[in-house]
N, C-alpha and C positions, 0 to 999 in steps of 0.2 A: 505427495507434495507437488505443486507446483510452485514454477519460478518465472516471476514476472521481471520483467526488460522495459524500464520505461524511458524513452528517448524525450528531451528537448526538444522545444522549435528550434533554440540557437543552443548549441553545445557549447559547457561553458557557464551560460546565462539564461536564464536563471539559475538558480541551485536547485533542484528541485525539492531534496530534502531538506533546507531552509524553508520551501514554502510549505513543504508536508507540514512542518513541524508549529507552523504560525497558524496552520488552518485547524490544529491540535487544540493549540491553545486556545484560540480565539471561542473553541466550543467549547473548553474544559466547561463542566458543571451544568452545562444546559443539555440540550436534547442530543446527543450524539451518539453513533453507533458505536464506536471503537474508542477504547480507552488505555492509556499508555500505560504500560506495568512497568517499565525499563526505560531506558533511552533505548529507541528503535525496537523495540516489541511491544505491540499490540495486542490485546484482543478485543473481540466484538461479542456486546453484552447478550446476544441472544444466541449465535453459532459459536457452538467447543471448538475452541482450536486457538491456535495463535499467527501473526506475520511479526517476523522479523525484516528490515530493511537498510539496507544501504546506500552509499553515496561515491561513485567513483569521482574524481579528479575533473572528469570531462562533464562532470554533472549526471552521468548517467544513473537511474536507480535501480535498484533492484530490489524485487523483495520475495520473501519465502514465504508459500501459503501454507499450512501446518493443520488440520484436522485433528480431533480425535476420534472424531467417525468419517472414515472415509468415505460412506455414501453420501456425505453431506459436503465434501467439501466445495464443492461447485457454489452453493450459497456463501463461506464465507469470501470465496474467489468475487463474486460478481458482488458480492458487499465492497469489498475494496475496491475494483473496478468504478462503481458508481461515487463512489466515496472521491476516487481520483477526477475522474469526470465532471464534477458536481464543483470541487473545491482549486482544482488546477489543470481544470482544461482547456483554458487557452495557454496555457503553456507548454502541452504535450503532444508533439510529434508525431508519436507510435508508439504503442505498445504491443509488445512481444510475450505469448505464455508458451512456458516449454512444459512439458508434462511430463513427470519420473514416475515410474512405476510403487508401488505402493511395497 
């Protein structure tokens, strides 16, 4: 599993996962790689596995990268990564991966 830390330009403001979740929408049905099974669980139509994510107070997100194969999960990591970059990156600060042992 890893765990992703994604910081704001302004803490606060944006909400980040207001904007996950309009950049959701906005694809439902068309070409997109990740499709909402839950409120805040994901997964992505080509790599097993799932993210679940969150939203602190101070807008901070976070999100849990989930595999079902482990030697893969690097691909659904850098899916979401690009997914974030792609859809809300002028709004994001930094991001942080912590890496737990399997």
């Amino acid at each position: 599993m890893k765990l992703l830390s994604v910081v704001p330009v302004t803490l606060g403001r944006p909400d980040l996962g207001t904007l996950l979740e309009e950049a959701e929408r906005g694809l439902r049905g068309s070409s997109t790689t990740f499709v909402r099974r839950k409120k805040r669980h994901w997964v992505h139509v080509r790599y097993s596995g799932w993210i679940t994510w969150d939203v602190s107070k101070s807008s901070l997100l976070t999100a849990q990268i989930h595999s079902k194969k482990p030697d893969s999960e690097w691909q659904l990591l850098q899916a979401f990564i690009g997914y974030l970059n792609r859809h809300l990156g002028k709004h994001i600060d930094s991001i942080t991966i912590l890496f737990y042992p399997d």
